[in-house]
MARROLO-487664 format. One record per atom (N, C-alpha, C, CB): x, y, z. Coordinates in pm, whole numbers, padded with zeros to 5 digits, always signed. Glycine has a CB too. Layout:
XYZ/...
end
This chain:
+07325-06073+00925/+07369-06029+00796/+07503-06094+00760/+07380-05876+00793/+07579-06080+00890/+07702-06171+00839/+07684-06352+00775/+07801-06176+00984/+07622-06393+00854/+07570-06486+00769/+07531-06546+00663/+07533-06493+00781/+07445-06441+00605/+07445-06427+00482/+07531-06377+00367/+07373-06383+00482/+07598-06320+00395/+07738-06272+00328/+07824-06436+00322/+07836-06129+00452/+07853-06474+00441/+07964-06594+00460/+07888-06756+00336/+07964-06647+00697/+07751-06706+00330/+07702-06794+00242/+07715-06790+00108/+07597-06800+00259/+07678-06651+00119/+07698-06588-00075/+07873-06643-00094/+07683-06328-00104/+07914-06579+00028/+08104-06627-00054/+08105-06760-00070/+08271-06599+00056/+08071-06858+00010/+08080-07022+00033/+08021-07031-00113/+07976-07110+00181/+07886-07009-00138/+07858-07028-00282/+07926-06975-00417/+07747-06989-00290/+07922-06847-00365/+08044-06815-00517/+08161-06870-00502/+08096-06654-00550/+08204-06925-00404/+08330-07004-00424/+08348-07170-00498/+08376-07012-00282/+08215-07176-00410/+08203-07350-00511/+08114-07315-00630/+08103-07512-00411/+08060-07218-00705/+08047-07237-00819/+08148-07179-00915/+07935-07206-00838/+08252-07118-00854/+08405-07085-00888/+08458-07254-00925/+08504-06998-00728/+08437-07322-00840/+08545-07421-00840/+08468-07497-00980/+08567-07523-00672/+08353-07510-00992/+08297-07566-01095/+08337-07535-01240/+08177-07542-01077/+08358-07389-01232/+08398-07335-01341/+08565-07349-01378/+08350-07198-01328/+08606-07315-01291/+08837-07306-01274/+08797-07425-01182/+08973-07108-01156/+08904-07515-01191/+08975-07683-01165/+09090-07622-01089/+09037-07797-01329/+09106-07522-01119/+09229-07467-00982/+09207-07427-00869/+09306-07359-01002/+09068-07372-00901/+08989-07281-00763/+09014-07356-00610/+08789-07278-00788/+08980-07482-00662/+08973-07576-00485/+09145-07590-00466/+08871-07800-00489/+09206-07578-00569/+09341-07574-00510/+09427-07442-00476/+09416-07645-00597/+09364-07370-00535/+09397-07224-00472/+09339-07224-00309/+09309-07089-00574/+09200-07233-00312/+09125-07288-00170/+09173-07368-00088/+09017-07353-00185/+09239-07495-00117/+09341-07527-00023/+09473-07517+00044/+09346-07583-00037/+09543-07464-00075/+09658-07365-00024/+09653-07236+00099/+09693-07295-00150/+09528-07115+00043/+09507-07053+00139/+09504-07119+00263/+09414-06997+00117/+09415-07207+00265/+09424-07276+00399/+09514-07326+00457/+09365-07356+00411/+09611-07414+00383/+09718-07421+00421/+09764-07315+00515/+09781-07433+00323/+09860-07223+00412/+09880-07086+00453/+09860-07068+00581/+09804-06997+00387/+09755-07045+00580/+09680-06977+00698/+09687-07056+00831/+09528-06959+00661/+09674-07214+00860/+09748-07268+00930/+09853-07216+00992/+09774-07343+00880/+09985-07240+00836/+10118-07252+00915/+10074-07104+00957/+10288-07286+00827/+10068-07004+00919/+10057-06845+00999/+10012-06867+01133/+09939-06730+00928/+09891-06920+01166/+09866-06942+01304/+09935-07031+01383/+09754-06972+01317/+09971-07076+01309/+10159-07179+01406/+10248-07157+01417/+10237-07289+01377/+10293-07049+01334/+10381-06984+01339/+10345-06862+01444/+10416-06959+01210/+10218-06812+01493/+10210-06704+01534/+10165-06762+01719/+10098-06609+01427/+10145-06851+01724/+10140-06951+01804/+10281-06979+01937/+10125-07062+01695/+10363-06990+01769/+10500-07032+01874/+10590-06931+01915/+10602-07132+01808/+10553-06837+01802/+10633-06655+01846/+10549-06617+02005/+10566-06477+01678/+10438-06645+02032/+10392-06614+02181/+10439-06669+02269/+10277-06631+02210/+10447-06850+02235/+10552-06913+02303/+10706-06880+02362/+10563-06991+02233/+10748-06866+02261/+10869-06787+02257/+10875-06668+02342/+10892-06746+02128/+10794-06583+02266/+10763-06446+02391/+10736-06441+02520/+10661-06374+02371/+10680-06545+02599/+10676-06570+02674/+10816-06658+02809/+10579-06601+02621/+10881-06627+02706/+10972-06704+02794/+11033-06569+02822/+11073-06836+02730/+11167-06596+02930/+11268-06426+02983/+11382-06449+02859/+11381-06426+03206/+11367-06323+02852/+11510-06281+02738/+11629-06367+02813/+11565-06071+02733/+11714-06369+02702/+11850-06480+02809/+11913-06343+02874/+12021-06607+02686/+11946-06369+03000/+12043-06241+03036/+12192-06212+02989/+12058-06240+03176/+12239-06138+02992/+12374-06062+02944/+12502-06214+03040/+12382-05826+03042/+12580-06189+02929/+12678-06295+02968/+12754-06285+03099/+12776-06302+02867/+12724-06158+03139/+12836-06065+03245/+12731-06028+03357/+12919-05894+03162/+12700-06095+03441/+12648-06063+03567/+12695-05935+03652/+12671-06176+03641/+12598-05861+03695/+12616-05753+03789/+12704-05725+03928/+12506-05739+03819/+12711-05864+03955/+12810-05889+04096/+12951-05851+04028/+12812-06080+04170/+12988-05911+03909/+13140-05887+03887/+13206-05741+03865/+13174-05962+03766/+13090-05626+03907/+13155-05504+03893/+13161-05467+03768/+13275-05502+03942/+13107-05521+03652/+13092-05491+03486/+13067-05318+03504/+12927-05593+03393/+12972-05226+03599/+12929-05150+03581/+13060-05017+03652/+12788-05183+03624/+13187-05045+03713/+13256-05031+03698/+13317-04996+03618/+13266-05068+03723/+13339-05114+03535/+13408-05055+03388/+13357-05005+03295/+13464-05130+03317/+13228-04948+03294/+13182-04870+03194/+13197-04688+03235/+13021-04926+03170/+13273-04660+03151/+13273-04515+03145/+13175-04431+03229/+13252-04481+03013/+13173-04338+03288/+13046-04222+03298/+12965-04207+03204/+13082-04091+03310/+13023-04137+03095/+12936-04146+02933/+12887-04245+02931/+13006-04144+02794/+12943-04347+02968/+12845-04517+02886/+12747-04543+02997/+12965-04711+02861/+12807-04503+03070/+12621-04529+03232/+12553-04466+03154/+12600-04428+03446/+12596-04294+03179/+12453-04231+03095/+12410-04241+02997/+12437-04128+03076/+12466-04283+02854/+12394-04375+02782/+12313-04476+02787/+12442-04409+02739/+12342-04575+02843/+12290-04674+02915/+12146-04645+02986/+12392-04708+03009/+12166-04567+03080/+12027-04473+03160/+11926-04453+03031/+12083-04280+03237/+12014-04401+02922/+11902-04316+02848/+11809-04442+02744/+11995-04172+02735/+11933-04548+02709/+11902-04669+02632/+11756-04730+02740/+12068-04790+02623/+11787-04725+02807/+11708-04827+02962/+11536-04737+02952/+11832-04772+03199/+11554-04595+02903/+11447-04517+02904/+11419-04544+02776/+11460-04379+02944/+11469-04594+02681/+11365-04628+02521/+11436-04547+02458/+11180-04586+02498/+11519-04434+02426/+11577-04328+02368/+11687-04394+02281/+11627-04224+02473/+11666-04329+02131/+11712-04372+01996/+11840-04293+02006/+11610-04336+01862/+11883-04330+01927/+12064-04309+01958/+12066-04154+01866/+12205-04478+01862/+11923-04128+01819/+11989-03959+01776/+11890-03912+01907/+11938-03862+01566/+11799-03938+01980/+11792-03846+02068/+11849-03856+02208/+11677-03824+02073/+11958-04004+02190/+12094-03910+02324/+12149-03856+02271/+12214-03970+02417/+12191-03888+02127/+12314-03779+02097/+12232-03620+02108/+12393-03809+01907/+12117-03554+02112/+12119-03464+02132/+12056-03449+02292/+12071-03411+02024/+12046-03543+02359/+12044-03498+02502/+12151-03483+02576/+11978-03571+02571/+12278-03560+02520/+12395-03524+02567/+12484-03439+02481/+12454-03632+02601/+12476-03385+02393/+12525-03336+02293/+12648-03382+02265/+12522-03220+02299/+12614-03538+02202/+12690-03606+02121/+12644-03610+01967/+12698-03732+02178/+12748-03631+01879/+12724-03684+01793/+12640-03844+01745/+12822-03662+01774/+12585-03883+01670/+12479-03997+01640/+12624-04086+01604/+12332-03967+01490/+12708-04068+01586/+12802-04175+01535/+12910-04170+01689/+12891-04122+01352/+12900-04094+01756/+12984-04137+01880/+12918-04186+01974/+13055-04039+01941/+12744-04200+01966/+12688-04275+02063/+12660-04391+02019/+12587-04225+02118/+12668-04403+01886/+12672-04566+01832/+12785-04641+01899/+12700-04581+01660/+12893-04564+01859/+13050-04624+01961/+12996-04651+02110/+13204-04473+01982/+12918-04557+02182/+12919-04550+02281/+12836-04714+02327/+12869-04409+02309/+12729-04740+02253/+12678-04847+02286/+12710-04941+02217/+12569-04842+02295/+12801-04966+02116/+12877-05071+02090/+12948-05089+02205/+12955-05060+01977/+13011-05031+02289/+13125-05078+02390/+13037-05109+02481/+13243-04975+02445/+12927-05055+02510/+12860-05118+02650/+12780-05214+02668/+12794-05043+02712/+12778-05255+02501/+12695-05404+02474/+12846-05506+02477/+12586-05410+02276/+12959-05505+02425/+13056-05552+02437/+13079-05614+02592/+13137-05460+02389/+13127-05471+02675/+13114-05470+02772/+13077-05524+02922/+13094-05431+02741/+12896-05517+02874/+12854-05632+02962/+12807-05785+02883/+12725-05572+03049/+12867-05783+02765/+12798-05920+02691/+12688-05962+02654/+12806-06006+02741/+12628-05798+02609/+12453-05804+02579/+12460-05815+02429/+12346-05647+02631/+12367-05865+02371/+12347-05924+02239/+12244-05831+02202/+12307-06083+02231/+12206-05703+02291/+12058-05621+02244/+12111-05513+02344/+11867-05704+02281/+11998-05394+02309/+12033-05311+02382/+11893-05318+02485/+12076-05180+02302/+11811-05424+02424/+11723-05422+02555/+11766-05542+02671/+11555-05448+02506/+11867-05600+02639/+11947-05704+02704/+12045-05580+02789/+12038-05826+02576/+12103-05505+02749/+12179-05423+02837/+12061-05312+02958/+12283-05322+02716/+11959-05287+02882/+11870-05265+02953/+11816-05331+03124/+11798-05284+02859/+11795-05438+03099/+11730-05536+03185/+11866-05556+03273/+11660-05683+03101/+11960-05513+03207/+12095-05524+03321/+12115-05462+03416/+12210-05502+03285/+12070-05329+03375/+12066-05193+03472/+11996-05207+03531/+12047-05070+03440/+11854-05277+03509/+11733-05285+03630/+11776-05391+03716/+11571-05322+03574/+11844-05447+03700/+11874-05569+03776/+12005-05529+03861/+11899-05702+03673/+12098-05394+03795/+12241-05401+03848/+12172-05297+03959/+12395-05347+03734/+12028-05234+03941/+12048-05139+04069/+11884-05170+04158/+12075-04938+04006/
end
């Protein structure tokens, strides 16, 4: 049945084009399109496939040291997937003092993400 469907469109499309002089160029654009999308979606796997760059600040230098108590356990909770309003209510912080909180501990260890500070902790322990 699909078959037959993919025919009826193939035909109403070229007796489209017979009728509109734009049709085959609308028809080739899509295609276009649709290309770059799959090349583009192509090289994002590429990409994905490679390791995140790590944090500028390696684990040997004691970085985890200088992070506060509060900012470990932030950190812990960041490392578990948890959105910055549900530490602030697992620690009963405010949503704007745990933003501070992980601004300094991305600073900190020189993470550009908080799943970059993440992958730090699995690695710092």
């Amino acid at each position: 049945m699909e078959a037959t469907t993919t025919d009826r469109i193939v035909a109403e499309r070229t007796a489209l084009r017979a009728i509109d002089p734009y049709a085959a160029i609308v028809d080739q654009l899509q295609h276009t399109v649709m290309q770059l999308v799959r090349a583009t979606l192509e090289h994002a796997r590429s990409d994905a496939s490679l390791a995140t760059p790590a944090p500028t600040v390696s684990p040997q230098h004691g970085t985890q040291g200088a992070l506060s108590q509060r900012e470990r356990e932030v950190l812990q909770r960041i490392a578990a997937g948890d959105s910055n309003k549900m530490i602030a209510r697992a620690l009963s912080l405010s949503p704007h003092t745990v933003k501070r909180h992980v601004a300094n501990i991305l600073d900190k260890l020189g993470a550009r993400s908080r799943s970059q500070a993440a992958a730090w902790l699995q690695r710092a322990h």
